[in-house]
C-alpha positions, -999 to 999 in steps of 0.1 A, spaced: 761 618 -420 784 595 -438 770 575 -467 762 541 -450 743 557 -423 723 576 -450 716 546 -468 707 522 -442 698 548 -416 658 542 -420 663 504 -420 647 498 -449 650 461 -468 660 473 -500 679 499 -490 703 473 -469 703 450 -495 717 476 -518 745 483 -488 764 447 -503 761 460 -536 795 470 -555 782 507 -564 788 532 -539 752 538 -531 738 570 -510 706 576 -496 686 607 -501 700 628 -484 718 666 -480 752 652 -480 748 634 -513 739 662 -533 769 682 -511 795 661 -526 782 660 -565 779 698 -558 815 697 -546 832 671 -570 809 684 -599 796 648 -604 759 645 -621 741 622 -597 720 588 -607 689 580 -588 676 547 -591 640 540 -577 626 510 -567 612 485 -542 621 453 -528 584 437 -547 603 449 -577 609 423 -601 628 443 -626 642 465 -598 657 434 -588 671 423 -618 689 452 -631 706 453 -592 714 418 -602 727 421 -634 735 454 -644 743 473 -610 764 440 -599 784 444 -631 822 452 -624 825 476 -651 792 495 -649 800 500 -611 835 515 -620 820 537 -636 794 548 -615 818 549 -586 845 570 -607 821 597 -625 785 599 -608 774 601 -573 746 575 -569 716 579 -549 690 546 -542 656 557 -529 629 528 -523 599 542 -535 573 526 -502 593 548 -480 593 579 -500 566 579 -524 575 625 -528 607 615 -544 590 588 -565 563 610 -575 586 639 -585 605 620 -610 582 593 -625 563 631 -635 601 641 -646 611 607 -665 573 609 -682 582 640 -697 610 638 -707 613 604 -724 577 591 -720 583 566 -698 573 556 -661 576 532 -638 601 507 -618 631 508 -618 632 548 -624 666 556 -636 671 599 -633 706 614 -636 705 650 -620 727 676 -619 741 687 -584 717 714 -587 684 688 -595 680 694 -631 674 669 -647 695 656 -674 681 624 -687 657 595 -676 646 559 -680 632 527 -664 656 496 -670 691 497 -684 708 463 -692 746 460 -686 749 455 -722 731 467 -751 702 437 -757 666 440 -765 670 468 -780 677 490 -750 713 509 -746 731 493 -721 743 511 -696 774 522 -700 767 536 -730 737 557 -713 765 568 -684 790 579 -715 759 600 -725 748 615 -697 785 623 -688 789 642 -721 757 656 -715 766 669 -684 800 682 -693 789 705 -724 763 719 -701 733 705 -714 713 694 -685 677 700 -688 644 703 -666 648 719 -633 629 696 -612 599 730 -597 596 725 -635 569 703 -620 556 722 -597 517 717 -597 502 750 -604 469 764 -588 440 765 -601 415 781 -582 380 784 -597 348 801 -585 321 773 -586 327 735 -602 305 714 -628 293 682 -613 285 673 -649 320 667 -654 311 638 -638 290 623 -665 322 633 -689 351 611 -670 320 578 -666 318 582 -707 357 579 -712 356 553 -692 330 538 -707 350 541 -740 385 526 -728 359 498 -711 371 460 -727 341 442 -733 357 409 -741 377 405 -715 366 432 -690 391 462 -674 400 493 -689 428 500 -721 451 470 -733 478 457 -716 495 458 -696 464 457 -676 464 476 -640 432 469 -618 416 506 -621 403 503 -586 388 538 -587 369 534 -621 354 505 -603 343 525 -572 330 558 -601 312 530 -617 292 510 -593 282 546 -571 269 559 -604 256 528 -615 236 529 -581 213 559 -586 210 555 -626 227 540 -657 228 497 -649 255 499 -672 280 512 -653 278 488 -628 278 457 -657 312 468 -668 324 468 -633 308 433 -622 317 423 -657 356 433 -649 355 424 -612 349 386 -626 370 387 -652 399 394 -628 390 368 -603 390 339 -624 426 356 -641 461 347 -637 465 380 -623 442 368 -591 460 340 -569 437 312 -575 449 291 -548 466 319 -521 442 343 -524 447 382 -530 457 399 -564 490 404 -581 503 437 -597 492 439 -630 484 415 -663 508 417 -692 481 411 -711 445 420 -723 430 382 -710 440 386 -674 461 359 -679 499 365 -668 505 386 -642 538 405 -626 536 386 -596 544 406 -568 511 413 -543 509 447 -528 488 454 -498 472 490 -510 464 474 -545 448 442 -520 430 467 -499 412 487 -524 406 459 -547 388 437 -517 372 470 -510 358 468 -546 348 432 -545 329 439 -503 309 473 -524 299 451 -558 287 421 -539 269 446 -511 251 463 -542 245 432 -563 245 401 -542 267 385 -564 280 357 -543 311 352 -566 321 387 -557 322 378 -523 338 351 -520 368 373 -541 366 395 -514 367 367 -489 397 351 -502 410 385 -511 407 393 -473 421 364 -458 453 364 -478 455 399 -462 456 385 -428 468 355 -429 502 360 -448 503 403 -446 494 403 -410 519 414 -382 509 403 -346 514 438 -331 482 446 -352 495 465 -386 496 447 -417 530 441 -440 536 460 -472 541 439 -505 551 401 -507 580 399 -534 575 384 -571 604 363 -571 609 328 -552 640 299 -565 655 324 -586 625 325 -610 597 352 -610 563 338 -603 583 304 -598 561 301 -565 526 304 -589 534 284 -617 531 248 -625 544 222 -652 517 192 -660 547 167 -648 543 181 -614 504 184 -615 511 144 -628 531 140 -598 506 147 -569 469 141 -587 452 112 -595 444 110 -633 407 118 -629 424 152 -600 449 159 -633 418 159 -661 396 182 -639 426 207 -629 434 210 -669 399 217 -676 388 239 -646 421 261 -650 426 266 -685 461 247 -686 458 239 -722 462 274 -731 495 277 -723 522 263 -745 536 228 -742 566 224 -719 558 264 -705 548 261 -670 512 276 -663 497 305 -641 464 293 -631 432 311 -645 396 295 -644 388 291 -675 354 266 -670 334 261 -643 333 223 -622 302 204 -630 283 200 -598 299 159 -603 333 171 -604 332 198 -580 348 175 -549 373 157 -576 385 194 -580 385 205 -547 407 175 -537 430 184 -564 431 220 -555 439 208 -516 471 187 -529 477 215 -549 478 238 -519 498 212 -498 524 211 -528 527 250 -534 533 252 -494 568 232 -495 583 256 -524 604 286 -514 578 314 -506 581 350 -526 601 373 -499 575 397 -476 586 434 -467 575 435 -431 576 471 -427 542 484 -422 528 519 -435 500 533 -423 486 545 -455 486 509 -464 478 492 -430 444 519 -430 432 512 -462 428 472 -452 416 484 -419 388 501 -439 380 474 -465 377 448 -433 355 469 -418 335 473 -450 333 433 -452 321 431 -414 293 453 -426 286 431 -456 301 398 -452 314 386 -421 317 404 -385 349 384 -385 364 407 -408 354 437 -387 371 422 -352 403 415 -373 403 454 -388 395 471 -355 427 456 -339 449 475 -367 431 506 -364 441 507 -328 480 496 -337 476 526 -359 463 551 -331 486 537 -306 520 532 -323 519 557 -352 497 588 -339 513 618 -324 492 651 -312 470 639 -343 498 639 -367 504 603 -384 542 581 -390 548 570 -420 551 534 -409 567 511 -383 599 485 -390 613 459 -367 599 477 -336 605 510 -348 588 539 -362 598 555 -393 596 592 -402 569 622 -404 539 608 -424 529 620 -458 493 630 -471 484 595 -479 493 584 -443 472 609 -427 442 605 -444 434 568 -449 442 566 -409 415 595 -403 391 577 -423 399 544 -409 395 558 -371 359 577 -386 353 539 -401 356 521 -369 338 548 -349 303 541 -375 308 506 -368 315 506 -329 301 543 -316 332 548 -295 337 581 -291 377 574 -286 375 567 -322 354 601 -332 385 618 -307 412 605 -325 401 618 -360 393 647 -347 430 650 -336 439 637 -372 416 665 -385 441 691 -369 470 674 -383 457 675 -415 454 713 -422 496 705 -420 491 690 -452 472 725 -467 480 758 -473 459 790 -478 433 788 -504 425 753 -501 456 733 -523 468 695 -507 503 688 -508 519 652 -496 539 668 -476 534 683 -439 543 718 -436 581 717 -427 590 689 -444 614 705 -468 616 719 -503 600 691 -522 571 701 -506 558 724 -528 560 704 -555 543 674 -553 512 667 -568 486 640 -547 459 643 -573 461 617 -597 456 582 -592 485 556 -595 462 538 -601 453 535 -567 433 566 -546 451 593 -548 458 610 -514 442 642 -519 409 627 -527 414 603 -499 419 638 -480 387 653 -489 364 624 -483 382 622 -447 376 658 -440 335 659 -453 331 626 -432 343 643 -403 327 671 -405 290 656 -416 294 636 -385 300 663 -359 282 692 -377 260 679 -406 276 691 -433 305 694 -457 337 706 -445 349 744 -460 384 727 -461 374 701 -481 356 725 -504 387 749 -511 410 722 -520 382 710 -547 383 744 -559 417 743 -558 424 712 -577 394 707 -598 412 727 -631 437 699 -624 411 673 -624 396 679 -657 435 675 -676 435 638 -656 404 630 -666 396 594 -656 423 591 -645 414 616 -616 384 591 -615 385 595 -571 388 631 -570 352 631 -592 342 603 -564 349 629 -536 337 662 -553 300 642 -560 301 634 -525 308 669 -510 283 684 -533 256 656 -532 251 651 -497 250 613 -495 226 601 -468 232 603 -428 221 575 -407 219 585 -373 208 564 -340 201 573 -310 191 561 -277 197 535 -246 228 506 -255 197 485 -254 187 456 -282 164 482 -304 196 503 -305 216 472 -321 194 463 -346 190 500 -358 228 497 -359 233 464 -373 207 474 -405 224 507 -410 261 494 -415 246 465 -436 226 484 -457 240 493 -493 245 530 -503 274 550 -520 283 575 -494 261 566 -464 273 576 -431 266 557 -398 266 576 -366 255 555 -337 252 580 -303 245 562 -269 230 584 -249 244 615 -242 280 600 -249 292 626 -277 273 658 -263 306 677 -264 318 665 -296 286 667 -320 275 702 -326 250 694 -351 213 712 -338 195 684 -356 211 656 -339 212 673 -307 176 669 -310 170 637 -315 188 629 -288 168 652 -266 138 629 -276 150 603 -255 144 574 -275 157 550 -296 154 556 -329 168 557 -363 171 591 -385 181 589 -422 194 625 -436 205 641 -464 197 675 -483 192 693 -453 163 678 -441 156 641 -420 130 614 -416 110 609 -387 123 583 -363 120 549 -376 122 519 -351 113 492 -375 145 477 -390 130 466 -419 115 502 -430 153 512 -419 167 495 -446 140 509 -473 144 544 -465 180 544 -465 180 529 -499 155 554 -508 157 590 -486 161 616 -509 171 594 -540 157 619 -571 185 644 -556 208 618 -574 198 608 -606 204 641 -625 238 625 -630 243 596 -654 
């Protein structure tokens, strides 16, 4: 493969753009590390992604420079990797970068040798040396010298994740990760640490499932944070949908880019916190959240796109941000006063332009002056250059928003629910194989073998839209997914992100941690126990070796392992089964319809028509019930169930309530 092909081979946007670029960029592939091995070159990989502000400025500025390309070109053989597509590359060397210099992130900078030890790492380089950073061709004068006196450093199995088998697990250590989060919880301004400020999406989910069965606390500091974010900068006030991260403790200023697994699990938050509290702010966050997802992320074949850029008119944010002479420009006086007030515009220096935040709340008199404002506003913001969208669609990403839509049909509106279902069946029917799931799809194609992540938010999406619909084609096809999955295991229980075959790195990647989105082995586990509690009642052995497995690993993240603790609890706690059984007749829909809308961490749906899933549930208790022959309602959990409930109101008491002591031993 000659180096164009293996740079531009998988299509990817920033891959191409990086074909115009005057370094002699590779892809990952063989060949590259062939020729440093055979011109006894060190090799500089450079990760990124096309949301990437910074990625895109040091391309820009330092990558673009004459000189710092010479010498690239002349010494080094340079590999570009764009971390959406290959998130095992990414995680390898963020792991290698953070131990060796302490630093993470994007743009990655890692200079190898031929034989992938690592030499040196960083994040961004300037092309000259300015705010107090080296620039770069002083760090490629280093790492040359390194290089040649035969001082490169970690091998890159140096990172190898170890097992770490262990007889029996604590569920206790549950109660340990809630108080450290506890402790790193901002009480002014709501989140978790100082800035920059990421949305912890799984301290969210630990929180308000705890908060459920025990300590109200909990779930303050995650209604108190879910606020605090949706009136901040870092939520799109006027779009809709969530940015990056905040610079800054106050929620204020965001990195602009919008991602659609951080949009996905955050509306997924906001659907959960308004189902257990009723808080109507909450929803309409998630509503908002939502409909940015399918208005501007959705692809009409069904998926959904990846990210939607930070940059717009050669100025990050510039599509977000406004001056008061522009504000002047389209509002009345009175529009102008109540847009100042409402969005906090006096906070932000005079002559800076302003990312809108709510600072105070309309008076019921001003509400329509602001809501005419905000529609010019809208109007306005529509003629600027929009923030470029990646429109290659992962299924990781794609099933995560199928699963938070489906979530909000349950909760909010059915609308939701219709939109999901449609990208749950672009997910079976362009990126499933024999139960084994693509990575994604691009301009009509589909991209390579899937990794962990892939594989198990689409199982649990296809086992989501089979407890909101009872098609058994849906039960089927995660079933099929189920199979694929043990690809991703090996003997004694441990995950990897890789599918058996997929090459060296496979060994070496750890999908525990969360980034700080769910991490793909917990993802994993709750997939295969949902699976298995449908069909046969109870946890699945698989998922409890690869707790085992990685629960040693667990306790060193801590909270920030925060999903794996959500999973384990599940899988050892039993949360409740909600069967129905019966005729497709109007008792049966009711049942149904109070079951999905019915708030409980963990609580599983399984609507069976008749005798439509006789071969595919083996479970002795169900099969029962449905020998009864009539329609009814079960709630189970702890190895015993209710007796048949046709009343939809008592439905939705005893489902709050079945077994509910069992929980409360935990904080």
């Amino acid at each position: 493969m000659d180096r164009m092909a293996c740079l531009t081979g998988s299509g990817s946007p920033y891959l191409l753009k990086a074909a115009g670029s005057p370094v002699n960029w590779w892809g990952w592939c063989s060949e590259a590390f062939e020729l440093a091995r055979s011109e006894n070159r060190p090799i500089l990989v450079d990760v990124g992604a096309s949301w990437c502000h910074w990625c895109n400025v040091m391309d820009e500025s330092t990558y673009d420079d004459p000189e710092v390309a010479r010498i690239i070109n002349e010494f080094f053989v340079p590999i570009k990797v764009d971390r959406d597509e290959r998130p095992d590359i990414d995680k390898i060397l963020q792991g290698i970068a953070s131990s060796l210099s302490g630093q993470a992130g994007w743009p990655l900078t890692v200079f190898l040798t031929p034989s992938g030890e690592a030499i040196f790492a960083g994040t961004y380089f300037p092309p000259r040396d300015s705010m107090g950073l080296p620039g770069m061709p002083r760090v490629l004068e280093a790492v040359l010298k390194a290089y040649r006196d035969g001082n490169g450093g970690v091998p890159i199995s140096g990172v190898q994740t170890e097992k770490n088998d262990v007889d029996r697990v604590d569920l206790s250590a549950i109660n340990g990760v809630l108080l450290r989060i506890m402790d790193m919880y901002d009480e002014e301004h709501g989140g978790f640490g100082s800035f920059p400020k990421f949305p912890q999406v799984t301290f969210h989910s630990l929180l308000l499932y705890r908060g459920f069965y025990s300590n109200s606390s909990f779930i303050d500091a995650a209604v108190h944070t879910l606020e605090a974010m949706g009136r901040g900068g870092i939520h799109d006030q006027l779009g809709g949908g969530f940015h990056r991260y905040s610079v800054d403790d106050a929620w204020l200023v965001p990195h602009f880019e919008k991602l659609l697994i951080d949009n996905a699990e955050l509306s997924m938050n906001y659907v959960e916190a308004f189902a257990a509290t009723g808080n109507k702010y909450l929803r309409s966050v998630a509503v908002d959240t939502l409909e940015y997802i399918n208005s501007v992320l959705g692809d009409d074949e069904g998926g959904y796109y990846s990210s939607q850029g930070a940059d717009s008119g050669g100025e990050e944010g510039g599509y977000y941000k406004w001056s008061i002479e522009e504000l002047a420009s389209i509002l009345t006086q009175e529009e102008l006063q109540a847009v100042y007030e409402h969005f906090g515009l006096d906070r932000f220096p005079s002559g800076e332009k302003a990312v809108l935040h709510v600072s105070n709340d309309a008076s019921v008199e001003g509400l329509n002056v602001l809501r005419t404002a905000i529609d010019k506003m809208r109007t306005a913001r529509e003629g600027r250059e929009k923030p470029p969208i990646d429109r290659t669609i992962y299924a990781h990403s794609t099933a995560a928003a199928a699963i938070a839509g489906l979530a909000a049909g349950d909760y909010v509106d059915p609308a939701f629910a219709d939109r999901a279902l449609i990208a749950v069946d672009f997910l079976a029917s362009r990126l499933m194989d024999d139960g084994l799931v693509r990575r994604g799809y691009r301009n009509g194609k589909r991209l390579g073998p899937g990794y962990l992540d892939d594989q198990a938010y689409t199982m649990l999406a296809l086992l989501s839209a089979f407890q909101r619909t009872g098609d058994r084609k849906y039960l089927e096809l995660a079933v099929a997914c189920g199979r694929g999955l043990r690809m991703f295991m090996s003997d004694g229980g441990p995950l990897y992100s890789i599918q058996d075959g997929g090459g060296s790195l496979r060994v070496l990647i750890d999908p525990l941690g969360d980034s700080p989105n769910w991490s793909p082995a917990s993802i994993a586990v709750i997939a295969m126990d949902v699976l298995s509690r449908i069909i046969g009642g109870s946890p699945s052995p698989d998922a409890e070796e690869a707790i085992k497995a990685l629960y040693g690993e667990a306790l060193r993240f801590g909270p920030f392992a925060a999903s794996f603790f959500i999973a384990m609890g599940d899988h050892f706690l039993d949360p409740p089964r909600v069967v129905i059984v019966g005729n497709d007749d109007k008792k049966f829909e009711e049942l149904h319809g109070t079951a999905l809308m019915t708030f409980r961490p963990g609580k599983l749906v399984i609507p069976i028509r008749g005798d439509s899933l006789d071969d595919l549930v083996v479970d002795e208790s169900v099969k029962a019930m449905i020998r009864r022959g009539r329609t009814a309602a079960y709630v189970c959990a702890y190895s015993q169930c209710s007796m048949p409930i046709e009343d939809p109101i008592k439905l939705r008491q005893l489902i709050v309530d079945f077994a509910r002591d069992k929980y409360m031993f935990l904080y």
